[in-house]
C-alpha positions in Angstrom: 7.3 -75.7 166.2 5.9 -73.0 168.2 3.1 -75.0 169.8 5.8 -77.6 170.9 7.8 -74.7 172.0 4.6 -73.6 174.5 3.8 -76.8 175.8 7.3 -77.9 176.8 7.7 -74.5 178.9 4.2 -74.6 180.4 5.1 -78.3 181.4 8.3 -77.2 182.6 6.5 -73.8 184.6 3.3 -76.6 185.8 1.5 -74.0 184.3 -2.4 -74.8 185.0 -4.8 -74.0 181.9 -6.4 -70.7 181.7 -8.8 -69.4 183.8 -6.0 -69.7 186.4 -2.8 -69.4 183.9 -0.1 -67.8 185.7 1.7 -67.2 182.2 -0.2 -66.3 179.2 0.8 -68.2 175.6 1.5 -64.0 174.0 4.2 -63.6 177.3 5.5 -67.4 176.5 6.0 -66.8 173.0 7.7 -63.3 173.8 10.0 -65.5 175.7 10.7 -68.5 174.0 11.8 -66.2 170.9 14.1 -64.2 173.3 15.5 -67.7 174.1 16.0 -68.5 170.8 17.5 -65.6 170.0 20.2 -66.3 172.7 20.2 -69.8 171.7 21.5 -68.7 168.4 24.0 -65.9 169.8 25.7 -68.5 171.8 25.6 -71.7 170.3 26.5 -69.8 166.6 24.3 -72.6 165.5 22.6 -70.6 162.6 25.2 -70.4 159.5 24.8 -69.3 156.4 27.0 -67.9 153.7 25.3 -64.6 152.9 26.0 -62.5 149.9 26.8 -58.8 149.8 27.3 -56.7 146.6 30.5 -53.6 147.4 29.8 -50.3 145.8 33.2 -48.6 144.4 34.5 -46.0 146.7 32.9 -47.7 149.9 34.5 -48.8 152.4 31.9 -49.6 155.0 28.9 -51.9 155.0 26.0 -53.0 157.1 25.3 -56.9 158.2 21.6 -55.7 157.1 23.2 -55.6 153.3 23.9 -59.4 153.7 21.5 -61.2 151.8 21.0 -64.9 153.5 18.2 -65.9 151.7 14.3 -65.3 152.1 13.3 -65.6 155.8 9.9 -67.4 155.6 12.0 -69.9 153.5 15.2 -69.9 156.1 13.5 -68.8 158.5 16.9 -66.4 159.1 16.3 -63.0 160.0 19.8 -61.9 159.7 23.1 -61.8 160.7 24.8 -61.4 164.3 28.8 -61.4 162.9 30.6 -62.4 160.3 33.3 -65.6 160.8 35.5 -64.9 157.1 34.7 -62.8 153.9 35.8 -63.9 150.0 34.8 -62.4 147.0 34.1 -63.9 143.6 36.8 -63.9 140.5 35.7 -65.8 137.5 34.4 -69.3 138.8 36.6 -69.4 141.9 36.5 -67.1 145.6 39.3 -65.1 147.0 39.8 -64.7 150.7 39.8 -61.5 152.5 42.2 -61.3 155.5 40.3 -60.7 158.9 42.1 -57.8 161.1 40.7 -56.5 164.5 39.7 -53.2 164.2 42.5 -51.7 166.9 44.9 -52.3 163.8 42.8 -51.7 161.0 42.1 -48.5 162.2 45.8 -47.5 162.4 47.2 -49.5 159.3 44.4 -48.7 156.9 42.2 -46.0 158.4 45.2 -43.9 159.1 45.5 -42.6 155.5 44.4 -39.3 153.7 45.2 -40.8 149.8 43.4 -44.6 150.3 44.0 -46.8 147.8 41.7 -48.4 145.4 41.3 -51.6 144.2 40.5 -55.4 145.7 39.3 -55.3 148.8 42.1 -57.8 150.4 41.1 -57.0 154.5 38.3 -56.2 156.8 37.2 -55.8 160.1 34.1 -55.6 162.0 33.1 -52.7 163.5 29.9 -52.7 164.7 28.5 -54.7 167.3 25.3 -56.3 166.8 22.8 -57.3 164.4 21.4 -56.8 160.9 18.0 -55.1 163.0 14.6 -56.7 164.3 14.2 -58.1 167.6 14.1 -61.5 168.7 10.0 -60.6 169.8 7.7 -60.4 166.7 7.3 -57.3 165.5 9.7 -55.7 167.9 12.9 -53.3 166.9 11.3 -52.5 163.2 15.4 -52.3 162.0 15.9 -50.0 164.5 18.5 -51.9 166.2 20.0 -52.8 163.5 24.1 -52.0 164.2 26.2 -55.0 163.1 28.8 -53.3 160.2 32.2 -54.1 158.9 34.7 -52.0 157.0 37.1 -53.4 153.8 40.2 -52.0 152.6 41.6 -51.0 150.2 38.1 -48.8 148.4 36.5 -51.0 145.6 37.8 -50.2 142.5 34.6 -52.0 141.4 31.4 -54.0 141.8 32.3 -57.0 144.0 30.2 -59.6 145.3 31.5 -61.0 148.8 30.7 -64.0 150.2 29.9 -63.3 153.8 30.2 -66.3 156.6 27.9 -65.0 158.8 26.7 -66.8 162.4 22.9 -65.4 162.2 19.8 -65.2 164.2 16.5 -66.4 163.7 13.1 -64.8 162.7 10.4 -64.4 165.5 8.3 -67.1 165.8 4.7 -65.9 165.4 2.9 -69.0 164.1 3.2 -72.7 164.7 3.4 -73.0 160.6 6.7 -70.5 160.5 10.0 -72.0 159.5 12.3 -72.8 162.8 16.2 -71.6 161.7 17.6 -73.3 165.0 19.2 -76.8 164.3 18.2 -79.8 166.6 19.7 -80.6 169.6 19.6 -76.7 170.4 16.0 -76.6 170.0 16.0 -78.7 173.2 17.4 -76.0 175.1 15.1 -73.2 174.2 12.0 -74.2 176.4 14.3 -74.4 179.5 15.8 -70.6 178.7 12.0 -69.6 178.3 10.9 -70.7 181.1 13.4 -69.4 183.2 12.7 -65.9 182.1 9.1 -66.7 182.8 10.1 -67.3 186.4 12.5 -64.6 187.0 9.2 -61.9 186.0 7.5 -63.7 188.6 9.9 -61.9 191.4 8.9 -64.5 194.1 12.3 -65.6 195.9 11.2 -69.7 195.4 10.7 -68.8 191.7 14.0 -67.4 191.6 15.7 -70.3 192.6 13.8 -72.3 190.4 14.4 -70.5 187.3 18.8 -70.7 188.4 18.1 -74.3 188.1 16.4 -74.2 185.0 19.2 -72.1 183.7 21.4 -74.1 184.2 19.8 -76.9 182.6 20.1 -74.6 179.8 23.8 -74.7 179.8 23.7 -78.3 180.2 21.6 -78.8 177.0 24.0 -75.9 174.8 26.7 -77.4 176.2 25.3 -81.2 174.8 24.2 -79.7 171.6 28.1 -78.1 170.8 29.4 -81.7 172.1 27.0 -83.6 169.2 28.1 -80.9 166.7 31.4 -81.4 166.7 32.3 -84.4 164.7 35.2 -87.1 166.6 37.7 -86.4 163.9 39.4 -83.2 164.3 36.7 -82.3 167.1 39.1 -79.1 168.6 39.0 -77.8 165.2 35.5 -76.5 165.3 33.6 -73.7 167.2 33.7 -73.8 170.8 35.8 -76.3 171.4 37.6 -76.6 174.5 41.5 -76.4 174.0 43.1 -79.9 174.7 46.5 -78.1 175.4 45.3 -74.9 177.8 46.6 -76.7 180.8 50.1 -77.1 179.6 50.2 -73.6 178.3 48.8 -72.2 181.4 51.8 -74.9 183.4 48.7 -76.5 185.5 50.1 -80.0 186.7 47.8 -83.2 185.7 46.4 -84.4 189.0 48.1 -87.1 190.6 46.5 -90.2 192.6 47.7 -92.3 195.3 49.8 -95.4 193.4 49.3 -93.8 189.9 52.5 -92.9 187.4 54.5 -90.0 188.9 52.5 -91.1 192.6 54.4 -90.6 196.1 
């Protein structure tokens, strides 16, 4: 997928072969795994339902203890938030109620005698990733930040079953596993090649790579759209409300001769 992923942003740069290149295949792929990095971020594309094992007495855990499988199978590198937690009992789940972390702090937090026991809420408190950069070999866990907290303190061993919208592993080789669904695969080459023209810094660039960014939007925008299934479409991510205009008391447009028309 990588190769493709070069020669759809050279065609889309005009980019002449080397000796001449203006953008060299090691900058393209720097960029084209940034883009699919914030292909995945936006779109929430990527699931998977990751498990993490609690260990009794703690109450806070990192997205880099979900396990979503074996990246050079999934080609996931981990996760970027976590949509809804369960955790097994006997054959069956149990869900775990999802509080911001404004009233988790002051509901459960605020206590000097926690309890113990089930964890029945959580809340995310750390904002970003399980670690490792979109660019191979870049971050080295570093960055790692994403982290939630669950109350009350585990009473026991418990296995959670995470939700998590996750991110994908660098591309390095053409032979590496791609984690981005089709259609937004389409919109990565556009998102690369925009970056490659903003480094260029030449004022025509720039306008170029605004068009090819919005492109970009045009193709995320088409992938959601396919996504989302006709039946009970505004029930999934990203949706645009069907009611925000009556909540908000904007008046449908009116046109000459139509109902409600002067």
């Amino acid at each position: 997928m990588l190769n493709t992923y070069v020669a759809l942003t050279q065609q889309l740069l005009q980019n002449p072969p080397a000796p001449v290149g203006l953008y060299s295949t090691a900058n393209l792929t720097n960029y084209i795994n940034i883009a699919r990095g914030q292909v995945a971020g936006e779109g929430e594309c990527i699931r998977a339902i990751g498990t993490l094992t609690t260990t009794i007495g703690q109450r806070s855990y990192s997205f880099a203890a979900i396990n979503t499988g074996v990246v050079a199978t999934t080609g996931i590198q981990g996760a970027i938030n976590v949509q809804w937690i369960m955790y097994n009992v006997g054959a069956g789940q149990k869900w775990i109620k999802g509080k911001s972390w404004q009233w988790f702090a002051f509901q459960r937090l605020n206590n000097p005698v926690p309890a113990s026991g089930p964890p029945s809420e959580w809340s995310q408190y750390g904002q970003g990733s399980a670690g490792l950069g979109a660019i191979t070999g870049e971050g080295g866990g570093t960055i790692n930040s994403g982290s939630f907290y669950i109350d009350p303190l585990p009473d026991f061993v418990y296995t959670l079953q995470c939700d998590s919208v996750c991110y994908p592993q660098a591309l390095a080789a053409d032979t590496d596993v791609e984690a981005i669904p089709y259609l937004w695969t389409d919109a990565v080459p556009y998102y690369a090649a925009y970056m490659a023209l903003m480094s260029a810094q030449a004022s025509a660039r720039l306008e170029q790579a605004k068009q090819l960014y919005a492109l970009y939007e045009q193709f995320m925008a088409r992938a959601r759209n396919a996504a989302n299934p006709s039946t009970n479409r505004y029930a999934y991510p990203q949706s645009g409300d069907p009611f925000k205009a009556g909540r908000l008391g904007v008046e449908p447009q009116r046109t000459a001769g139509g109902a409600g028309g002067a």
